[in-house]
Biopython code that builds the backbone (N, CA, C, O; Angstrom):
import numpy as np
from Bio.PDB.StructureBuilder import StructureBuilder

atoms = [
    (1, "UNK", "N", (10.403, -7.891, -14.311)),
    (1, "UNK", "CA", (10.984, -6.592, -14.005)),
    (1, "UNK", "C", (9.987, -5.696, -13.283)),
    (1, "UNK", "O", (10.469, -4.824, -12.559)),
    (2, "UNK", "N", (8.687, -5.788, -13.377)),
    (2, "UNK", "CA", (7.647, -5.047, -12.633)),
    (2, "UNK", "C", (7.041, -5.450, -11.761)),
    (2, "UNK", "O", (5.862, -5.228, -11.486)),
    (3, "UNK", "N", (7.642, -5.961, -11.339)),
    (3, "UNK", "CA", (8.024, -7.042, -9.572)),
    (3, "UNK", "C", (8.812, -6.258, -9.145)),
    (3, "UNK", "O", (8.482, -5.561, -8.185)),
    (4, "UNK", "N", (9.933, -6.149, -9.653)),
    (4, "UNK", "CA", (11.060, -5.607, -8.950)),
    (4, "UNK", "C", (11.072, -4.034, -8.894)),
    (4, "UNK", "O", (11.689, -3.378, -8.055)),
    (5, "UNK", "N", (10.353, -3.564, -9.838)),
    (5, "UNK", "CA", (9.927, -2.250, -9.892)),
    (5, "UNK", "C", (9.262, -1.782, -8.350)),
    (5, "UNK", "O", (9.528, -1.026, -7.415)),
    (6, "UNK", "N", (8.370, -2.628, -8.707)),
    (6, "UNK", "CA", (7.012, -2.229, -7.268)),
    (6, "UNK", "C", (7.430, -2.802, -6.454)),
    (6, "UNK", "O", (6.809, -2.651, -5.401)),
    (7, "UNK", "N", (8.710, -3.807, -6.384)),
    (7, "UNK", "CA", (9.013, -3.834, -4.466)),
    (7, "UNK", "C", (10.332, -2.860, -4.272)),
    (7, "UNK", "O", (10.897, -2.900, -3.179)),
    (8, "UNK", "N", (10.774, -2.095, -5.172)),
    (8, "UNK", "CA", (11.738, -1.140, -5.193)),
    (8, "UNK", "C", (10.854, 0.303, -4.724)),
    (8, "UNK", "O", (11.231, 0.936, -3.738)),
    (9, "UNK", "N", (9.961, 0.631, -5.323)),
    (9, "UNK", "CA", (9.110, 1.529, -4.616)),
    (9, "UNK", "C", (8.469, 1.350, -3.166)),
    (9, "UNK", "O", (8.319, 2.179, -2.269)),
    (10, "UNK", "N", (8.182, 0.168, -3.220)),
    (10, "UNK", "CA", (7.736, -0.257, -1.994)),
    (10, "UNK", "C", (8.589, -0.114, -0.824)),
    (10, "UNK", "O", (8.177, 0.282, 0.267)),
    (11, "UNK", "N", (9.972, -0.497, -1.118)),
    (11, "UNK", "CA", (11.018, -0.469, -0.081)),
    (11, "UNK", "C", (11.821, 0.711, 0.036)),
    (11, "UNK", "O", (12.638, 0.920, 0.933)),
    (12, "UNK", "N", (11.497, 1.603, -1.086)),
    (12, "UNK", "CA", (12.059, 3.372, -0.703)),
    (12, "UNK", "C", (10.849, 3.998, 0.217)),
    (12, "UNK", "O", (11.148, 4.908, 0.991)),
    (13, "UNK", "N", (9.234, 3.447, 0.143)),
    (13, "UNK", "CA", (8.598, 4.040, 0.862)),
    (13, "UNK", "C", (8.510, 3.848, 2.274)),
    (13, "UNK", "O", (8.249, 4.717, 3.105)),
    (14, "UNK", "N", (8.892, 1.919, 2.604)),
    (14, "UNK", "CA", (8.275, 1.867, 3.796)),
    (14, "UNK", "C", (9.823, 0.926, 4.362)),
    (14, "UNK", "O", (9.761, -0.295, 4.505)),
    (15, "UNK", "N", (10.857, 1.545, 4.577)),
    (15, "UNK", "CA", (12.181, 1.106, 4.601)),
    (15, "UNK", "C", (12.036, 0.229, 5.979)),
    (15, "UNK", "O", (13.198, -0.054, 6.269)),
    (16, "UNK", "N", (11.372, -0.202, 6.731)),
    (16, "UNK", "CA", (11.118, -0.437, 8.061)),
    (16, "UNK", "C", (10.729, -2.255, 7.736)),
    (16, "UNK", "O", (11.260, -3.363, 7.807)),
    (17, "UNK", "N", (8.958, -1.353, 7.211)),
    (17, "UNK", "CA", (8.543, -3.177, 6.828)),
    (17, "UNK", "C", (9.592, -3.708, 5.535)),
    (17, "UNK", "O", (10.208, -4.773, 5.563)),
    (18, "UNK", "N", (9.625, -2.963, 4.699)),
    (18, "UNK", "CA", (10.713, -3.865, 3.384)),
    (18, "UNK", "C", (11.754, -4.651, 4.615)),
    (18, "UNK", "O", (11.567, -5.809, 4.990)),
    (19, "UNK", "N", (12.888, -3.729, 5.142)),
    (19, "UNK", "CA", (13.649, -5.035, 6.008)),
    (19, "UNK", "C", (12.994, -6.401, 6.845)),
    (19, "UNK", "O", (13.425, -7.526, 7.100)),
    (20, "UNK", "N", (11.745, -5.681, 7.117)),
    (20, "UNK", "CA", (11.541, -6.617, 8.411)),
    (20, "UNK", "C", (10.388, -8.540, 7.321)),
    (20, "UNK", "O", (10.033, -9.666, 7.669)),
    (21, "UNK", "N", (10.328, -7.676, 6.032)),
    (21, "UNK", "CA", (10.072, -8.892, 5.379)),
    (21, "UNK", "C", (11.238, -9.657, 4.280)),
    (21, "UNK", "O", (11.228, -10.596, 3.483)),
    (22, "UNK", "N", (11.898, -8.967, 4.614)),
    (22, "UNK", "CA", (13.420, -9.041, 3.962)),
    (22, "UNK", "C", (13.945, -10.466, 5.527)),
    (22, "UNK", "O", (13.962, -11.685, 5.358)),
    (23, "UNK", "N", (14.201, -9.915, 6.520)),
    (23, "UNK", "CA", (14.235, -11.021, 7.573)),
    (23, "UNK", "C", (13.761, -11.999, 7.680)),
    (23, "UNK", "O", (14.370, -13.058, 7.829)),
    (24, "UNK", "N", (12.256, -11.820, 7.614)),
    (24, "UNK", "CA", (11.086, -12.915, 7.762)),
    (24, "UNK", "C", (11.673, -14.034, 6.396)),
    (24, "UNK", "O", (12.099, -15.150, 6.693)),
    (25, "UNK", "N", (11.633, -13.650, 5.191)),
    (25, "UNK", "CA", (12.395, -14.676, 4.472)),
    (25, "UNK", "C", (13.812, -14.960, 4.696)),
    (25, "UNK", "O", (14.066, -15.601, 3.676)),
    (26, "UNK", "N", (14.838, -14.906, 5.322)),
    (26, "UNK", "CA", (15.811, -14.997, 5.899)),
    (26, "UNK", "C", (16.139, -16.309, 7.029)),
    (26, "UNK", "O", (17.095, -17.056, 7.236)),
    (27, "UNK", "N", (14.658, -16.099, 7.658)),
    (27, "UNK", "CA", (14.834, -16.783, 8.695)),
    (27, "UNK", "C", (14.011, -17.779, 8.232)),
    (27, "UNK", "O", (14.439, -18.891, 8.541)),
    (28, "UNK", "N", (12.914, -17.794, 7.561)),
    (28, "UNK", "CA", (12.461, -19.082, 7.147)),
    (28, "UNK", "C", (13.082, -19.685, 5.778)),
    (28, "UNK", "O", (12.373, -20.469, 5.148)),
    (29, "UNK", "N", (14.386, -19.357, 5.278)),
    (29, "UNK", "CA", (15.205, -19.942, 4.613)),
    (29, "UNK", "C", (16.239, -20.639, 5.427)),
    (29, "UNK", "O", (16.664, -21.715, 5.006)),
    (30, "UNK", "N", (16.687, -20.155, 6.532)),
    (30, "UNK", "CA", (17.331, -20.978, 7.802)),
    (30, "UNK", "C", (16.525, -22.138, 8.284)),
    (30, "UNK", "O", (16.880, -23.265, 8.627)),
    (31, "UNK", "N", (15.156, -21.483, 8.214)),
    (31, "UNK", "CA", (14.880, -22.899, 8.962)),
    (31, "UNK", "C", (14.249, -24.013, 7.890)),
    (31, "UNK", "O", (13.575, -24.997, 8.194)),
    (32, "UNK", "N", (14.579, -23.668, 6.801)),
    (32, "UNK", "CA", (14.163, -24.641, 6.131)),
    (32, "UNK", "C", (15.289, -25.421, 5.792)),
    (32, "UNK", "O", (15.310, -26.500, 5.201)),
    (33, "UNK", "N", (16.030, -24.887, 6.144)),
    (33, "UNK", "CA", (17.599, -25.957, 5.400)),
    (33, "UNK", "C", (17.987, -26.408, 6.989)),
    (33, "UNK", "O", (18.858, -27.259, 7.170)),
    (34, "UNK", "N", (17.359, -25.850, 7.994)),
    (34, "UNK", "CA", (17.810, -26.605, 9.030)),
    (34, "UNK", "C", (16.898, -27.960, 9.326)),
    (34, "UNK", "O", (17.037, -28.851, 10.164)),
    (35, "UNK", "N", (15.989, -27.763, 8.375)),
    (35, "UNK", "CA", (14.573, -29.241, 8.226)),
    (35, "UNK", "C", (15.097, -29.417, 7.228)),
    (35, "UNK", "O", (14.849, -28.238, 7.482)),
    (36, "UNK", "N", (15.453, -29.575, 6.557)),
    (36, "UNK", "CA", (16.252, -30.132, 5.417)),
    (36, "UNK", "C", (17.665, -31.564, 5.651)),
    (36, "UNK", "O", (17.783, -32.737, 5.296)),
    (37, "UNK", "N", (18.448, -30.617, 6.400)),
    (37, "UNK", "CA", (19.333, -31.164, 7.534)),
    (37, "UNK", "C", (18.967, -32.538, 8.246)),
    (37, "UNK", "O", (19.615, -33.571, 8.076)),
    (38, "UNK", "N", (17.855, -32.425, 9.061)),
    (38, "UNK", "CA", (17.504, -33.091, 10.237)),
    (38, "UNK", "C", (16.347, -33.880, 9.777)),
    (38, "UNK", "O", (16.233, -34.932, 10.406)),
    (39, "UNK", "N", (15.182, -33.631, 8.591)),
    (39, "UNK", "CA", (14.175, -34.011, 8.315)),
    (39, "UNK", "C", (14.391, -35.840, 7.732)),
    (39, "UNK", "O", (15.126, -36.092, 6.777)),
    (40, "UNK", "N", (13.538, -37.068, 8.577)),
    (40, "UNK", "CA", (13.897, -38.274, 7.955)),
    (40, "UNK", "C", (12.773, -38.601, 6.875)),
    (40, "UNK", "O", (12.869, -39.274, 5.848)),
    (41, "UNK", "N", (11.251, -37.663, 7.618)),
    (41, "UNK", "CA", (10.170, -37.668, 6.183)),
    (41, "UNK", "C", (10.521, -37.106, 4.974)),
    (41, "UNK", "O", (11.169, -36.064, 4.869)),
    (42, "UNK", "N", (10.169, -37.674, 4.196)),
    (42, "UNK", "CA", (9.868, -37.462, 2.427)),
    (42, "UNK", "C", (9.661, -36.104, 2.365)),
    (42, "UNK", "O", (10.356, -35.125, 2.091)),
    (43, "UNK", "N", (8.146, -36.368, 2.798)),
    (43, "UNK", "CA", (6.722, -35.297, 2.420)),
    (43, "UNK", "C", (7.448, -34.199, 2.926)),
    (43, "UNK", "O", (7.336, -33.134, 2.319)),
    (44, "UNK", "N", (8.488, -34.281, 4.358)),
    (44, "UNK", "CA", (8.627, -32.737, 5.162)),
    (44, "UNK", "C", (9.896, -32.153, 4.597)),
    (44, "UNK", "O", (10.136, -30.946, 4.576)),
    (45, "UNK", "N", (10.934, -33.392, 4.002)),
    (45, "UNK", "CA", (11.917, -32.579, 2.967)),
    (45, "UNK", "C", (11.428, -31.898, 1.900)),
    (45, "UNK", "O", (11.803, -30.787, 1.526)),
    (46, "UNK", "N", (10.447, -32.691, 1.332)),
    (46, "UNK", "CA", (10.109, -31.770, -0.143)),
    (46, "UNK", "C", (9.812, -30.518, 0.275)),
    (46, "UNK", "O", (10.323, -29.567, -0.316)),
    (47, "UNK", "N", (8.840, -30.288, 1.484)),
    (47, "UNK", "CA", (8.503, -29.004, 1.367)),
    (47, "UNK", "C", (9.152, -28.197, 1.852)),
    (47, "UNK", "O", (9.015, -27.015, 1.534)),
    (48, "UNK", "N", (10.300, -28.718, 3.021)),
    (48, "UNK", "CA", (11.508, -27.681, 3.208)),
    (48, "UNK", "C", (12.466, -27.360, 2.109)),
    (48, "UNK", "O", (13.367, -26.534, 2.258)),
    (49, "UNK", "N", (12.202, -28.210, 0.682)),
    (49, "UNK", "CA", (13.213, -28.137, -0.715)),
    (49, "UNK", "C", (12.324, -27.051, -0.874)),
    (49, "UNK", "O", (12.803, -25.949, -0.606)),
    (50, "UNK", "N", (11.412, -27.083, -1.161)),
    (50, "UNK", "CA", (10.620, -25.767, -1.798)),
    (50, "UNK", "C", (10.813, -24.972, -0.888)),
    (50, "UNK", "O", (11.595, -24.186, -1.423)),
    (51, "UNK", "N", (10.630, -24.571, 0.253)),
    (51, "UNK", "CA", (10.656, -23.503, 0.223)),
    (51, "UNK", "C", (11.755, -22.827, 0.455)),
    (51, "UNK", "O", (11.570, -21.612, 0.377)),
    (52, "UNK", "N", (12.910, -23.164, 0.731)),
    (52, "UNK", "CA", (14.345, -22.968, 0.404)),
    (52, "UNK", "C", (14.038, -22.412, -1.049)),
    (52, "UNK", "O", (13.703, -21.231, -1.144)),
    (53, "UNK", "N", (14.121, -23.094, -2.032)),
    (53, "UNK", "CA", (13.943, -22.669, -3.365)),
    (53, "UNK", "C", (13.190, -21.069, -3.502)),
    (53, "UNK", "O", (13.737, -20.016, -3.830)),
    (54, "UNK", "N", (11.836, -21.298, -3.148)),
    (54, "UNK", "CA", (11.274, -19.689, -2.838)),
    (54, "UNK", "C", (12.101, -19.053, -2.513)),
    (54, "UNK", "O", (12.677, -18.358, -3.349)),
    (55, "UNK", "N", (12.516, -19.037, -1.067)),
    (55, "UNK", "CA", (13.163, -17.926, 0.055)),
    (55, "UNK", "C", (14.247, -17.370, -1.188)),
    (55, "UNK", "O", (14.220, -16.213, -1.609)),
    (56, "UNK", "N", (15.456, -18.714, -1.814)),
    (56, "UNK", "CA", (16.319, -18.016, -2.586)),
    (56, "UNK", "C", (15.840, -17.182, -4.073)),
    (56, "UNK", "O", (16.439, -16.201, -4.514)),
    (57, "UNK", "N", (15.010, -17.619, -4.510)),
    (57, "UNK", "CA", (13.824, -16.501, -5.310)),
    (57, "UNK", "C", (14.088, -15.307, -5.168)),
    (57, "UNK", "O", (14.794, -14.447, -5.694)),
    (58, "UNK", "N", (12.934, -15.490, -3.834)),
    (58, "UNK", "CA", (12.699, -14.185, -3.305)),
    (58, "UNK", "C", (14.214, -13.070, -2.808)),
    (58, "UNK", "O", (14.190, -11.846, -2.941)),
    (59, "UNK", "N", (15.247, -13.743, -2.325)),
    (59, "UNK", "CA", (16.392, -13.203, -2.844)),
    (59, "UNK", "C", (17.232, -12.642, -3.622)),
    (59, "UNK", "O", (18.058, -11.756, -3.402)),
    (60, "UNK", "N", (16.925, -13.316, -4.714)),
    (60, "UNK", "CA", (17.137, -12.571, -6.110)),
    (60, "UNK", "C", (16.367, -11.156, -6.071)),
    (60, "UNK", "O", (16.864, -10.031, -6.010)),
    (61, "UNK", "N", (14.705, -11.617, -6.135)),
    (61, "UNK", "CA", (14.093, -9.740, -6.316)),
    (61, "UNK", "C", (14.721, -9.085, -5.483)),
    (61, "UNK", "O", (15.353, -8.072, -5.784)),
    (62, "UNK", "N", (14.627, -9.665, -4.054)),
    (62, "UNK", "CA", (15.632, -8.813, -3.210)),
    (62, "UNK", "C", (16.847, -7.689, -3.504)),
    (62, "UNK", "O", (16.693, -6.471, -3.406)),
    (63, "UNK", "N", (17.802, -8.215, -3.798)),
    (63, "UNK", "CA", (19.049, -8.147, -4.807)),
    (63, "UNK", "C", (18.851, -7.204, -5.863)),
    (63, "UNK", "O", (19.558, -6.241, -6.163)),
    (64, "UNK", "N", (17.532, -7.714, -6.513)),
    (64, "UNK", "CA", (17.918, -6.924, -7.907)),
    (64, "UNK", "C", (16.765, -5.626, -7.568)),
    (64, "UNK", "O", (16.776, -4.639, -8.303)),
    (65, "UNK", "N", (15.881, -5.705, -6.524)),
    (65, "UNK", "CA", (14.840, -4.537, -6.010)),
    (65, "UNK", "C", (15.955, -3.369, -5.623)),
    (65, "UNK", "O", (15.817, -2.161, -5.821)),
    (66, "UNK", "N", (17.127, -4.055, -5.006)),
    (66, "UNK", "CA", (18.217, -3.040, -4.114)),
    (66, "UNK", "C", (18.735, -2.196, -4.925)),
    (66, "UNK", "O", (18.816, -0.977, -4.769)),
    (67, "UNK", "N", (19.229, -3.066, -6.139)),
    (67, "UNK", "CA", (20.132, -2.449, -7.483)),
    (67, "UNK", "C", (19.244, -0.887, -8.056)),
    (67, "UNK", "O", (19.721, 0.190, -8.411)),
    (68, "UNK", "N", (17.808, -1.343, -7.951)),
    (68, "UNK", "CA", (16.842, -0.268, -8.618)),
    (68, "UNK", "C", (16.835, 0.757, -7.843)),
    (68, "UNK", "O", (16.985, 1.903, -8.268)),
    (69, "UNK", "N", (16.577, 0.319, -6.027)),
    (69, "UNK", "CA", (16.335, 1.254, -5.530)),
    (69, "UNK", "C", (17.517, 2.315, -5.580)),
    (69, "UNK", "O", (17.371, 3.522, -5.775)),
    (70, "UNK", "N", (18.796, 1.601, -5.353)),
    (70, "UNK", "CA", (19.652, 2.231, -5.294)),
    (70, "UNK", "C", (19.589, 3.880, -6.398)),
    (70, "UNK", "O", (19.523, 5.079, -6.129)),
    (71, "UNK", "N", (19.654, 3.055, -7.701)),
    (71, "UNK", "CA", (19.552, 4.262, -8.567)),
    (71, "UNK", "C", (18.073, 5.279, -8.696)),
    (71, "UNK", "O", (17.995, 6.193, -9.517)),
    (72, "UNK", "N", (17.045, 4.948, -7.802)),
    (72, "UNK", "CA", (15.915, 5.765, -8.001)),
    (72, "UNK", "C", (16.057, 6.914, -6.763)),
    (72, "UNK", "O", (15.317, 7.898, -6.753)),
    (73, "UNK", "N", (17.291, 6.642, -5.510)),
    (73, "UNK", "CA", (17.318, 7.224, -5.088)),
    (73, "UNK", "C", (18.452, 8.160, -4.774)),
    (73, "UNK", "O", (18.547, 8.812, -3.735)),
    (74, "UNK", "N", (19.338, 8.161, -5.821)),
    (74, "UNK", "CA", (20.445, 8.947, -6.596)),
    (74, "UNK", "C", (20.001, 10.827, -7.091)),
    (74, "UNK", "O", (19.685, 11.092, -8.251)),
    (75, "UNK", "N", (20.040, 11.482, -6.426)),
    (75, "UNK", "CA", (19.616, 12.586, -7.204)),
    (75, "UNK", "C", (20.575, 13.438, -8.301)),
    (75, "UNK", "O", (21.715, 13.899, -8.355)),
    (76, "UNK", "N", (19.317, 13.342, -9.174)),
    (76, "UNK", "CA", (19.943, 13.735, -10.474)),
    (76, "UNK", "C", (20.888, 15.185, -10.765)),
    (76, "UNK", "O", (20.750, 15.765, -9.689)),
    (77, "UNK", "N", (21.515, 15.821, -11.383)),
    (77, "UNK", "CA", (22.458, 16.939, -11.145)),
    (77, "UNK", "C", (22.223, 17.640, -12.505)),
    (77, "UNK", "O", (22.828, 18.677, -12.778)),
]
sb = StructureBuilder()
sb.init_structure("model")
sb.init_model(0)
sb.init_chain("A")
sb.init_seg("    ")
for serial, (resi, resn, name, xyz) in enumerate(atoms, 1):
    if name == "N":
        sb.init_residue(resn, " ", resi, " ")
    sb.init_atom(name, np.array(xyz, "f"), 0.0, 1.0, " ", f" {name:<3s}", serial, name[0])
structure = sb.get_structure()
């Protein structure tokens, strides 16, 4: 939860880079399932399995960083 805390702060402060590393895993989750796809080595599937696995990880904090930010930036009444 204090992962998701500090990339929820992180991404109310610097709304620019948060997307643009929000992408960067995006696109190397594309291209790992597109080596996944096409890959006939062992060694180069496993590591396109992993890091697919990460990228969708890192999705989750994603997801659940949004949920936080959302409500930290709700003003109170």
């Amino acid at each position: 939860m204090t992962l998701t805390l500090k990339y929820a702060f992180f991404r109310q402060k610097n709304a620019i880079t948060g997307r643009m590393i929000e992408l960067a895993f995006i696109l190397m989750a594309f291209s790992s399932i597109a080596t996944l796809l096409t890959a006939e080595n062992l060694l180069l599937t496993f590591a396109a399995l992993t890091t697919a696995l990460c990228c969708f990880g890192a999705f989750s904090l994603f997801s659940s960083a949004e949920k936080v930010r959302r409500v930290i930036s709700q003003p109170r009444d």
